[in-house]
C-alpha positions as CSV (number, residue, x, y, z in Angstrom):
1,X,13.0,4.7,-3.8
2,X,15.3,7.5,-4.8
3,X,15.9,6.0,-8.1
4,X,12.2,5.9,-8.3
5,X,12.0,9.5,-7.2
6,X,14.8,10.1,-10.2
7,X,13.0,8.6,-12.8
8,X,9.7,10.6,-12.0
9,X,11.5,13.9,-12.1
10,X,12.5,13.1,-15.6
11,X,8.9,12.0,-16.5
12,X,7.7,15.2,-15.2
13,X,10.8,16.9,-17.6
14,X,11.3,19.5,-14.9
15,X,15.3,19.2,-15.7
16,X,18.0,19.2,-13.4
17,X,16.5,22.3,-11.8
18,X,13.2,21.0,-11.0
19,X,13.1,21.3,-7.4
20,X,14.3,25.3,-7.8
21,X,12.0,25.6,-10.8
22,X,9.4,28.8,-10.4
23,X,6.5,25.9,-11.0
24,X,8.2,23.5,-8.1
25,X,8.6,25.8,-5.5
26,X,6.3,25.2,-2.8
27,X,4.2,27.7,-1.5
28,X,4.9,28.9,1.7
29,X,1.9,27.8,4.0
30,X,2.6,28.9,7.3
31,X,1.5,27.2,10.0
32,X,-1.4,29.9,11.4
33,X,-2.5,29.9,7.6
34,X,-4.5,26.7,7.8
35,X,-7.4,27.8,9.5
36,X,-8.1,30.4,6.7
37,X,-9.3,26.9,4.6
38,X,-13.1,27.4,3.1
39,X,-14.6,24.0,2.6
40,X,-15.4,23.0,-0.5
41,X,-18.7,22.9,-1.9
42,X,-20.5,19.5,-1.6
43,X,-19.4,17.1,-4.3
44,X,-21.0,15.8,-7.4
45,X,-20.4,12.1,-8.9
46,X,-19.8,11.3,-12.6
47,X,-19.2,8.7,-14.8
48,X,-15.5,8.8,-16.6
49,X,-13.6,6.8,-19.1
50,X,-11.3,5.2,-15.9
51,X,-14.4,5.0,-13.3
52,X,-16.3,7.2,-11.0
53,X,-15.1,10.5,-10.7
54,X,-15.9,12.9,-8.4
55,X,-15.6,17.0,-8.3
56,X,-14.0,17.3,-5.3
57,X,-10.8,15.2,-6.9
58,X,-10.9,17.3,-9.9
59,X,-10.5,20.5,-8.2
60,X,-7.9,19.0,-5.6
61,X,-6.2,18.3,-8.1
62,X,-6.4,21.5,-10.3
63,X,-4.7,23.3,-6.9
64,X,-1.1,24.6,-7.4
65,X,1.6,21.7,-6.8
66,X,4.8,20.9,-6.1
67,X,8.1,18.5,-6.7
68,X,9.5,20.0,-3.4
69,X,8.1,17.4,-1.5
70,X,10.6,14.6,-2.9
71,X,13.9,13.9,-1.1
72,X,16.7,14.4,-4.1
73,X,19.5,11.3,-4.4
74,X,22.1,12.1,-1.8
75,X,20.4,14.0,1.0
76,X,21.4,13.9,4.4
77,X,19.3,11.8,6.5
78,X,20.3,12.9,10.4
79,X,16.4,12.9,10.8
80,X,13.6,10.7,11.5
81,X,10.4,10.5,13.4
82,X,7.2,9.1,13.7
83,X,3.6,10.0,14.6
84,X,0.9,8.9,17.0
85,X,-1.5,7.4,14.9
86,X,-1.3,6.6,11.3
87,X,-4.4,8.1,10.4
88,X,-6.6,11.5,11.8
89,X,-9.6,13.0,11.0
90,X,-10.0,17.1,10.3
91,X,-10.0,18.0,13.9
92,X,-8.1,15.7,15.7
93,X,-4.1,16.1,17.1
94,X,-1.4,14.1,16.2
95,X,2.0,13.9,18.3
96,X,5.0,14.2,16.6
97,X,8.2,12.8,17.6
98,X,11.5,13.7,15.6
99,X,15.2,13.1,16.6
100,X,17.8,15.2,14.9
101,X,21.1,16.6,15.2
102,X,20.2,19.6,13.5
103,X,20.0,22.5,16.0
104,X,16.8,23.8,14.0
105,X,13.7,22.0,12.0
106,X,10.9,22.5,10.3
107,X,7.8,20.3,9.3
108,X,6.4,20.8,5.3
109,X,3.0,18.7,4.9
110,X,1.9,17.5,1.1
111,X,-1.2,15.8,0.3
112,X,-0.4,13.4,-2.2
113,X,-2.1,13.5,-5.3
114,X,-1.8,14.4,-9.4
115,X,-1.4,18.1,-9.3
116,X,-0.5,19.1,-12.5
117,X,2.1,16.1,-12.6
118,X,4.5,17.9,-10.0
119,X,3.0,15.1,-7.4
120,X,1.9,17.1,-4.1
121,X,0.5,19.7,-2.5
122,X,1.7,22.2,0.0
123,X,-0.8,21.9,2.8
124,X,0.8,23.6,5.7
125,X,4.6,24.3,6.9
126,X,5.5,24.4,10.9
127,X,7.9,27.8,12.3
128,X,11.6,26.4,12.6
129,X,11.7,23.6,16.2
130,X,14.5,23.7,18.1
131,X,16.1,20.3,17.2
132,X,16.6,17.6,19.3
133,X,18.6,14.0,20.1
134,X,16.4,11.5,21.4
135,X,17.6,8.5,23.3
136,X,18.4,4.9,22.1
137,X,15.2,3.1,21.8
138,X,15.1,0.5,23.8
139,X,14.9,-3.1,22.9
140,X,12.5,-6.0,24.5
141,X,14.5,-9.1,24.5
142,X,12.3,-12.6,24.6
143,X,10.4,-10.5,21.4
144,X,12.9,-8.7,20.3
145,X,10.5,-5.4,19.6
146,X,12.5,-2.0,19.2
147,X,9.9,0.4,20.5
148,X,10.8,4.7,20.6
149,X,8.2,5.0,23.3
150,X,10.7,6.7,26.1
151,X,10.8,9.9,23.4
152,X,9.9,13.1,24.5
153,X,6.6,14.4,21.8
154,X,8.3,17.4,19.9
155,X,5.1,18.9,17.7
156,X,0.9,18.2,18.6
157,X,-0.1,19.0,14.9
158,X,-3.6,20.1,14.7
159,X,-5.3,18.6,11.8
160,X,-7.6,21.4,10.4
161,X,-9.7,21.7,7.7
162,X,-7.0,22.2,5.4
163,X,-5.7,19.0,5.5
164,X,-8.1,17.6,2.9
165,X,-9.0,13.7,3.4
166,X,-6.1,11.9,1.3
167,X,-2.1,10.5,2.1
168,X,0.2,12.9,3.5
169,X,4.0,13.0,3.8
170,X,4.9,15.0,6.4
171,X,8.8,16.4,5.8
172,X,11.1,16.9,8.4
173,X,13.5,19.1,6.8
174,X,17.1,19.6,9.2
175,X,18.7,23.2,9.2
176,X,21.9,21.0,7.9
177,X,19.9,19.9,5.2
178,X,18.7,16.6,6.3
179,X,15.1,15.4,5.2
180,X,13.0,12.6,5.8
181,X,9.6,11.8,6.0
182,X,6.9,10.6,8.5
183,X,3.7,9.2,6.8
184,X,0.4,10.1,7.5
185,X,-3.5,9.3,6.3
186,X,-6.5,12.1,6.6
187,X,-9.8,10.3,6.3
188,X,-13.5,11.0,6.1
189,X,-15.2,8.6,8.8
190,X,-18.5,9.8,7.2
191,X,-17.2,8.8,3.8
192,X,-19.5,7.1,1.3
193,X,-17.0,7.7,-2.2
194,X,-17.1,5.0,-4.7
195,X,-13.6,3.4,-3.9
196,X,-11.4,3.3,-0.9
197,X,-7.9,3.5,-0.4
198,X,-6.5,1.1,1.9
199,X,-2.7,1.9,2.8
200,X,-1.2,-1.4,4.1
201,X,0.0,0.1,7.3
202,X,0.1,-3.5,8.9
203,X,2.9,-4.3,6.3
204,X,4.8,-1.5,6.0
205,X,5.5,-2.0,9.9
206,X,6.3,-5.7,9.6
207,X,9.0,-5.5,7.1
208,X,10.6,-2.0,9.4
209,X,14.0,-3.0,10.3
210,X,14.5,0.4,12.6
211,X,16.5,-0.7,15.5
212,X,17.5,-3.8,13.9
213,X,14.3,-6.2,14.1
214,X,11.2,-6.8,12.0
215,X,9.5,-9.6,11.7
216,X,11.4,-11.3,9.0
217,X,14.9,-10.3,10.4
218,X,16.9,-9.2,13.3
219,X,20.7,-9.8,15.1
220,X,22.6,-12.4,16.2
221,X,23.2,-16.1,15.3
222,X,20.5,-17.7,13.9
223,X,20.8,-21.6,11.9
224,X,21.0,-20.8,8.6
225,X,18.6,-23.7,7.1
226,X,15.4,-22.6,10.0
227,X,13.1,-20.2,8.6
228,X,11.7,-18.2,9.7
229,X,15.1,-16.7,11.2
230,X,15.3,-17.0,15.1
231,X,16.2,-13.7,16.1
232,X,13.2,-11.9,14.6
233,X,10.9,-9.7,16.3
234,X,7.4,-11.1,17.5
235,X,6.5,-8.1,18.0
236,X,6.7,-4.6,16.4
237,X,6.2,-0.8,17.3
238,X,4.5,1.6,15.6
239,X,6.1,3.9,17.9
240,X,9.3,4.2,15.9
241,X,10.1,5.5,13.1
242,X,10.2,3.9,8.9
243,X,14.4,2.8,8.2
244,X,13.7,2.4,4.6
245,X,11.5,4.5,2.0
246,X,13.3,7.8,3.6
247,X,10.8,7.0,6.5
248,X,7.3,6.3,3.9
249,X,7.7,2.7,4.7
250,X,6.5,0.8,1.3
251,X,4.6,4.0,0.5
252,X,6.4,5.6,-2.3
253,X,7.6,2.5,-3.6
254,X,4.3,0.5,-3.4
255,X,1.5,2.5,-2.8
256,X,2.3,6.1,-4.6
257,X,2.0,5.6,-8.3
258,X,-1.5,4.4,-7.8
259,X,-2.8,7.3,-5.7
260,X,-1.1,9.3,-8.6
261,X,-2.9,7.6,-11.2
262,X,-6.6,8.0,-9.5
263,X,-6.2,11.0,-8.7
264,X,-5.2,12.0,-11.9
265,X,-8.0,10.1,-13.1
266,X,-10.2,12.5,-10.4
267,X,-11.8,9.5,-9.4
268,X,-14.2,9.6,-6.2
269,X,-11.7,8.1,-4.0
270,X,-11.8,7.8,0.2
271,X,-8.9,7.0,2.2
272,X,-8.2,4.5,5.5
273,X,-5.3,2.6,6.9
274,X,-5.3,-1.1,8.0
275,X,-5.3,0.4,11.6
276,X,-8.5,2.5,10.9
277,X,-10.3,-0.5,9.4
278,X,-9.2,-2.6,12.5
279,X,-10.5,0.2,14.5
280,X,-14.0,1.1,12.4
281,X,-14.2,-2.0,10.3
282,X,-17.9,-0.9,9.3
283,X,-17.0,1.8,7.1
284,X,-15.8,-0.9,4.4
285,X,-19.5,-1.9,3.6
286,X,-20.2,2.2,2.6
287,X,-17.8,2.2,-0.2
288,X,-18.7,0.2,-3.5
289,X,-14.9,-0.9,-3.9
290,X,-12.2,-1.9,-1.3
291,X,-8.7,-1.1,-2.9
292,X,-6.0,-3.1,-1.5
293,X,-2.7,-1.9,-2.5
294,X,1.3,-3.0,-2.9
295,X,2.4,-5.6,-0.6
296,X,-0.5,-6.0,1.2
297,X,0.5,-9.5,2.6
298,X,-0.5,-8.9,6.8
299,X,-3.9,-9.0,8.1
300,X,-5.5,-9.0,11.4
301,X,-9.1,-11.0,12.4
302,X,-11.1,-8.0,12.8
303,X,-9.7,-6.3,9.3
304,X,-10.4,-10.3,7.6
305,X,-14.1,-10.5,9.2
306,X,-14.9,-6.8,8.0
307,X,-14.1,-7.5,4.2
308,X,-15.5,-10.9,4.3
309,X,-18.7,-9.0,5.7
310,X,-18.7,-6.3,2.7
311,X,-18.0,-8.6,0.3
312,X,-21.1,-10.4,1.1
313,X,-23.1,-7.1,0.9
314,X,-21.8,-6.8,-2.4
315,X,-18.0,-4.5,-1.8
316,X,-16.1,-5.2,-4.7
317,X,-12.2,-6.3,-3.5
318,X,-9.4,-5.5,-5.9
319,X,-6.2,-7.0,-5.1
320,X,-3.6,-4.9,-6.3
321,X,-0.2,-6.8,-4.8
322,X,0.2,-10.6,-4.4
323,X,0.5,-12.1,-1.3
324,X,-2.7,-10.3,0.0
325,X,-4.0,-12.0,3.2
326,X,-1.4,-14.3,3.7
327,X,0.2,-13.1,6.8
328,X,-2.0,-13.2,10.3
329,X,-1.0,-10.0,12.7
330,X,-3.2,-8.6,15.4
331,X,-2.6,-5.4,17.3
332,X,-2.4,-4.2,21.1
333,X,-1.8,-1.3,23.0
334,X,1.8,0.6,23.6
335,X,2.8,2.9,26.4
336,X,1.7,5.6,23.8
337,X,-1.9,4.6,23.1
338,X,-3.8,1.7,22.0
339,X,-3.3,-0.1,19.1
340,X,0.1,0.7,18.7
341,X,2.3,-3.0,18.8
342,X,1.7,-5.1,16.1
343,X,2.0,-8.9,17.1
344,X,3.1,-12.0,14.8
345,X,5.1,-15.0,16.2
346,X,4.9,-16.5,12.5
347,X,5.0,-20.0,15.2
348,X,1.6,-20.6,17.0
349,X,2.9,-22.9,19.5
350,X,5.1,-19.6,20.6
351,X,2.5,-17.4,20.6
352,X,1.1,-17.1,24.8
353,X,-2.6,-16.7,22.9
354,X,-2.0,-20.6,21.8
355,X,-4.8,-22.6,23.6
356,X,-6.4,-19.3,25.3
357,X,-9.1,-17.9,23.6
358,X,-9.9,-17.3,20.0
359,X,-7.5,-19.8,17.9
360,X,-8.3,-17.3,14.9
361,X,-6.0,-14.7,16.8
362,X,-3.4,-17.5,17.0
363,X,-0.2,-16.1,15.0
364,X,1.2,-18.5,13.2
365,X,2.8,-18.5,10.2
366,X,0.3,-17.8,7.6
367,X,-3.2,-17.8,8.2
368,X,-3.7,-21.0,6.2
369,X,-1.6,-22.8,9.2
370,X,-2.8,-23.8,12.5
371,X,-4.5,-22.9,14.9
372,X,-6.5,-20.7,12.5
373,X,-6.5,-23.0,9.4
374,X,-8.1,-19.9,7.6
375,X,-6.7,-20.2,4.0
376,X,-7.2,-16.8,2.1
377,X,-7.8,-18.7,-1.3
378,X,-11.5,-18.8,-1.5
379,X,-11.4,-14.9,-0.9
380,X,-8.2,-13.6,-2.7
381,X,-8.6,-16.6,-5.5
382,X,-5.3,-18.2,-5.9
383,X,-1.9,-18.9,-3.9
384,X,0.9,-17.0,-3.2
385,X,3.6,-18.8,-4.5
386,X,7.2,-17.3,-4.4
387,X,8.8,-14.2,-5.6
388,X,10.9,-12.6,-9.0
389,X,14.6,-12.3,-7.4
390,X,15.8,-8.9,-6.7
391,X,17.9,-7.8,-9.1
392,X,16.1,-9.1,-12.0
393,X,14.3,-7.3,-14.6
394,X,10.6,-7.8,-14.2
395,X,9.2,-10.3,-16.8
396,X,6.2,-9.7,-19.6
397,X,2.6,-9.6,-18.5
398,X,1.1,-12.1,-21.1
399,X,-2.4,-12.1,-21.7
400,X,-4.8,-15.3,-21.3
401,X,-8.2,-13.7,-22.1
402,X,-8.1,-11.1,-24.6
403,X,-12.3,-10.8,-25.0
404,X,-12.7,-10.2,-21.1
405,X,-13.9,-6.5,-20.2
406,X,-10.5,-5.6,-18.6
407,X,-9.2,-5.8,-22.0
408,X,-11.5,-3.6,-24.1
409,X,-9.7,-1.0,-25.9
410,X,-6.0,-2.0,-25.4
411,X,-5.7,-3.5,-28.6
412,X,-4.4,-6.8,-27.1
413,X,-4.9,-10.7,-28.1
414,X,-4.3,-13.6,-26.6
415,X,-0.7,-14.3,-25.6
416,X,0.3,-10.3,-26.5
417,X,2.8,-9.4,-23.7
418,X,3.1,-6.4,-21.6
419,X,6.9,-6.3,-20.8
420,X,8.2,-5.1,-17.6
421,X,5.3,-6.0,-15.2
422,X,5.9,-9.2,-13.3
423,X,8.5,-9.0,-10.6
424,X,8.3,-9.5,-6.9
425,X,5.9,-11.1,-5.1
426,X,3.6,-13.5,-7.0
427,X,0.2,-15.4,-7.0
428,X,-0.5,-18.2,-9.2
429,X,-4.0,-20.1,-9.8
430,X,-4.3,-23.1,-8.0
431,X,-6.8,-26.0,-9.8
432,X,-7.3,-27.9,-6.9
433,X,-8.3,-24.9,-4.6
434,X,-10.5,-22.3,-5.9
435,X,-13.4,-20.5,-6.4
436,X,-15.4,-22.7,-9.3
437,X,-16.4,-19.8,-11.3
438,X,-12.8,-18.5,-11.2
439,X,-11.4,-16.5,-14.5
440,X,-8.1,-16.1,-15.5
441,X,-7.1,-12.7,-17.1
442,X,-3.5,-13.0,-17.6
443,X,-1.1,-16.0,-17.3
444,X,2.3,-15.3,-17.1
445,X,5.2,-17.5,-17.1
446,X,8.6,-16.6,-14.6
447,X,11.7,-19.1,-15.2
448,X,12.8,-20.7,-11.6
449,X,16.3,-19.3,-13.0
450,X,15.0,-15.7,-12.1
451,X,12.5,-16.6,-8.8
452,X,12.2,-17.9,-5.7
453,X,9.6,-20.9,-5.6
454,X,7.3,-21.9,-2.3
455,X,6.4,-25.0,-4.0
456,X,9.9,-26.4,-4.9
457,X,11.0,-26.8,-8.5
458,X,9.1,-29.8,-10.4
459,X,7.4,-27.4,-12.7
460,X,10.6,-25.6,-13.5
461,X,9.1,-22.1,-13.4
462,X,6.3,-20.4,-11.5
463,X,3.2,-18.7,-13.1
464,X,1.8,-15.4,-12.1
465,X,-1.9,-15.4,-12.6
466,X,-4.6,-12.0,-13.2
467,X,-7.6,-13.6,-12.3
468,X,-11.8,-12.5,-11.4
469,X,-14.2,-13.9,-10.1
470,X,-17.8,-12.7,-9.0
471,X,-19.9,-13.8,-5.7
472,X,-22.7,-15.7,-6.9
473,X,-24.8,-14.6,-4.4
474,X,-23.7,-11.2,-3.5
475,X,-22.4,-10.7,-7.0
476,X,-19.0,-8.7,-5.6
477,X,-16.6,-8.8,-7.2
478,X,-12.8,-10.0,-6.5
479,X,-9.7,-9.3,-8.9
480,X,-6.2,-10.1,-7.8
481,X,-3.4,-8.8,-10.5
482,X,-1.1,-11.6,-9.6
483,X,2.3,-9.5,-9.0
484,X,2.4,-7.0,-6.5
485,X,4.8,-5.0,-9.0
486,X,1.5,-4.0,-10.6
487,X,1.3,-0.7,-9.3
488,X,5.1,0.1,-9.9
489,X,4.1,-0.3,-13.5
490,X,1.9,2.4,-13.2
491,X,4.7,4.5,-12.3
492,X,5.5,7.8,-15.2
493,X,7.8,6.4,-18.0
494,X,11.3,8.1,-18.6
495,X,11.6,10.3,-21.8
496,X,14.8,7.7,-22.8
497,X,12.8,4.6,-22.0
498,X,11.7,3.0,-25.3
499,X,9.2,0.7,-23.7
500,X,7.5,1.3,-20.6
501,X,4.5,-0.5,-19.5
502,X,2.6,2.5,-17.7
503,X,0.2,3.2,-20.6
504,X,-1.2,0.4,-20.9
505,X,-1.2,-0.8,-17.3
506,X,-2.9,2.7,-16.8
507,X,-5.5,1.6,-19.8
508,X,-6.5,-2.0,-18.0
509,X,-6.4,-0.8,-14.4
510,X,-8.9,2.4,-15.9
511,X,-11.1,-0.4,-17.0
512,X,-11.2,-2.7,-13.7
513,X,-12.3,0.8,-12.3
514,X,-14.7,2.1,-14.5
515,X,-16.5,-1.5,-13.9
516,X,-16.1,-1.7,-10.0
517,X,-17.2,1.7,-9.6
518,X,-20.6,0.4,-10.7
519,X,-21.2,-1.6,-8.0
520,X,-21.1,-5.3,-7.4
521,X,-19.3,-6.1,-10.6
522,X,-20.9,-9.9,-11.0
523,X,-24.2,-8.0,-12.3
524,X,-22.2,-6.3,-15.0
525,X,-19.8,-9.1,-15.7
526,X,-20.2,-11.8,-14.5
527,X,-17.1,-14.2,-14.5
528,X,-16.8,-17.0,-16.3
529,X,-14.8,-20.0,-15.7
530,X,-12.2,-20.6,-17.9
531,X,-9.0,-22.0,-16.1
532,X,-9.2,-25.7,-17.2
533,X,-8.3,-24.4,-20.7
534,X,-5.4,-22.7,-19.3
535,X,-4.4,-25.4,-16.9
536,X,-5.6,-28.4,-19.1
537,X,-3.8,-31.1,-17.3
538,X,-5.3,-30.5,-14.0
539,X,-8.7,-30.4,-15.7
């Protein structure tokens, strides 16, 4: 992420100086400042080149930002903490709990947006806190879930009216220098904007190694041909804080270049975590798009049953990372509220819900497997299908439909390539499990040389697939991009960098936008099938 963070100070040629820079400075914001926040007048909707735009963003984003809220390459990190809940309403109180050996912090909080490129806003800025060690969080063996909840709350942070509805990074900043973040999403339950932001809070947790354990890894001997690995956690705490992404979780690496982008774009934009959906899930069918971002691979029933039920009322779904729905996670309480432990044996037969109850809570290891047997094909579209090893350079985006609306005004044909795109996760089409009507967008091959396959290696390379398709009955409709490096490549390109695929990424995700923000996209655009050409000898 820091190399990310590196590459976005050059874009934004601040120089070497950038965070000390008169225009990077954050304003000071103190803490009783907040309430002094007028609200802004009521907002007005408009059609724009890259979708629905609303006033409100415009002006947000017009406000005096900052680079201060980025964490430079080489900063201490004796700091870390998490927060009560992942999202808050204007309002509402969040507890903070931070562990540091500084003798003295302070708390900076940026909404994340545009802002004249700088890429936050200085919301509001805590007096220095004494500074605190908190104790070894305890592990809970059997599960293997490292949990924080015997730390003492350090800050209740009032969310006021100046904490505009958006993503937040809250910076803990150490009197010895040490920084790190705690993330945190605003929303609007009353919310009724165009699209809306779902951060993949679900996900971010289950890959969280803090203490040692997530739900793909954890300590001790394990046999090294059984996956999943034996001494992973079961069960994880949100009461604990991020160990990778400087404490955002996936955020800045998966999630941040997109919020960038439509805000730039001053598109009419709501935000929610998985949490709040699981919590509210009615307040997907008041949006007119559902954005699903990064690596958006763990879902729970109640967050599956509430997009199924907006989809069929006409909620457009745009898949922005592969692997979407493929992982099956529910939530319970913690000592520190409810909802707070996230649960996924990735085994049913381990799991005590096995036989008791609702087999569609049943973890096991996908939701395709049993007892669920609840494939996410016929919504997503296609099959997740392996992954672009680490390490090597992402591979060209190669066109397969150069007349479809997604490609109007890029200038593209058929088989033009996009390099730098594909890389990570990855879904490919499927012909024998589909929807009929399915289109494919882009088809892109990725040598088994540079990938990790699911389905072995007959074919000799994988395929990542764009595809649509639109509800015949509700007319909704579903993208999927095919790699969930999609919106990395939306990410500012480096003055050196002689190609960079941002531009015209940006172009082709402006015009899956501009038609979603319509409404149920199948009475626009209706898909139209075209996979047998592409995948002639399953035809």
């Amino acid at each position: 992420m820091r190399a990310w963070l590196i590459v976005l100070l050059g874009a934004m040629t601040l120089g070497a100086t950038a965070c000390s820079s008169p225009a990077a400075r954050a304003p000071v914001v103190h803490h009783h400042e907040q309430t002094k926040h007028k609200p802004p007048p009521a907002p007005t909707t408009f059609s724009g080149p890259d979708g629905v735009e609303s006033s409100w963003v415009v002006a947000e984003n017009r406000r005096p930002g900052t680079s201060a809220w980025m964490i430079p390459d080489g900063t201490p990190s004796g700091i870390a903490g998490f927060a009560s809940t992942t999202y808050a309403a204007p309002g509402t109180k969040v507890k903070l709990y931070v562990s540091t050996a500084a003798t003295r912090f302070r708390i900076e909080a940026y909404r994340m947006g545009y802002y004249q490129g700088l890429g936050a806003r200085l919301v509001w800025q805590s007096r220095e806190i004494p500074g605190r060690e908190q104790p070894t969080c305890p592990l809970t063996t059997g599960v293997n879930m490292v949990a924080c909840d015997n730390w003492t709350p350090t800050l209740n942070l009032s969310v006021t009216a100046a904490f505009v509805q958006g993503d937040y990074l809250l910076k803990l900043v150490g009197a010895g220098g040490q920084e790190s973040y705690v993330p945190l999403t605003v929303w609007d339950p009353t919310s009724k904007a165009t699209y809306l932001v779902k951060n993949d809070v679900f996900t971010w947790q289950a890959w969280n190694p803090y203490g040692g354990y997530d739900f793909y890894a954890g300590e001790g001997p394990c046999p090294s041909d059984v996956y999943p690995l034996c001494s992973r956690a079961r069960i994880v705490s949100y009461d604990r804080p991020y160990a990778y992404g400087e404490g955002a979780g996936d955020f800045l690496g998966s999630e941040y270049p997109f919020i960038r982008f439509i805000e730039e774009h001053g598109l009419d934009v709501a935000y929610v975590t998985d949490v709040a959906v699981e919590e509210h899930p009615a307040i997907l069918v008041d949006h007119k798009t559902l954005l699903s971002l990064g690596h958006d691979e763990c879902w729970s029933l109640v967050e599956r049953q509430a997009a199924d039920t907006a989809e069929q009322a006409g909620v457009n779904m745009v898949f922005f990372g592969a692997s979407a729905v493929l992982r099956h996670v529910r939530l319970q309480g913690s000592p520190l509220g409810p909802d707070r432990e996230e649960v996924d044996y990735r085994d049913g037969s381990e799991d005590p819900l096995n036989g008791k109850g609702n087999p569609l809570q049943v973890t096991g290891n996908i939701w395709a497997s049993p007892p669920a047997d609840w494939s996410e094909v016929g919504f997503v579209g296609e099959n997740y299908v392996g992954f672009v090893e680490p390490g090597n350079r992402p591979v060209p985006f190669v066109v397969a439909d150069a007349n479809a609306w997604i490609f109007k005004g890029t200038g593209l044909s058929d088989g033009s390539s996009v390099p730098g795109v594909i890389a990570t996760d990855l879904d490919e089409f499927d012909p024998y499990d589909h929807p009929a009507n399915l289109e494919i967008l882009g088809h892109s091959p990725v040598p088994l040389k540079e990938s990790i396959s699911e389905l072995g290696d007959s074919q000799g390379f994988l395929d990542s697939d764009m595809t649509y398709y639109s509800d015949p009955t509700s007319h909704a409709g579903i993208f999927d991009s095919g790699t969930t490096n999609w919106i990395p490549s939306l990410a500012p390109c480096p003055p050196a960098r002689r190609t960079c695929p941002a531009p015209m990424v940006g172009k082709i995700t402006g015009n899956l936008l501009a038609l979603f923000g319509k409404g149920p996209a199948g009475r626009f655009q209706p898909s139209t099938p075209n996979w047998s050409g592409i995948y002639k000898s399953a035809s």
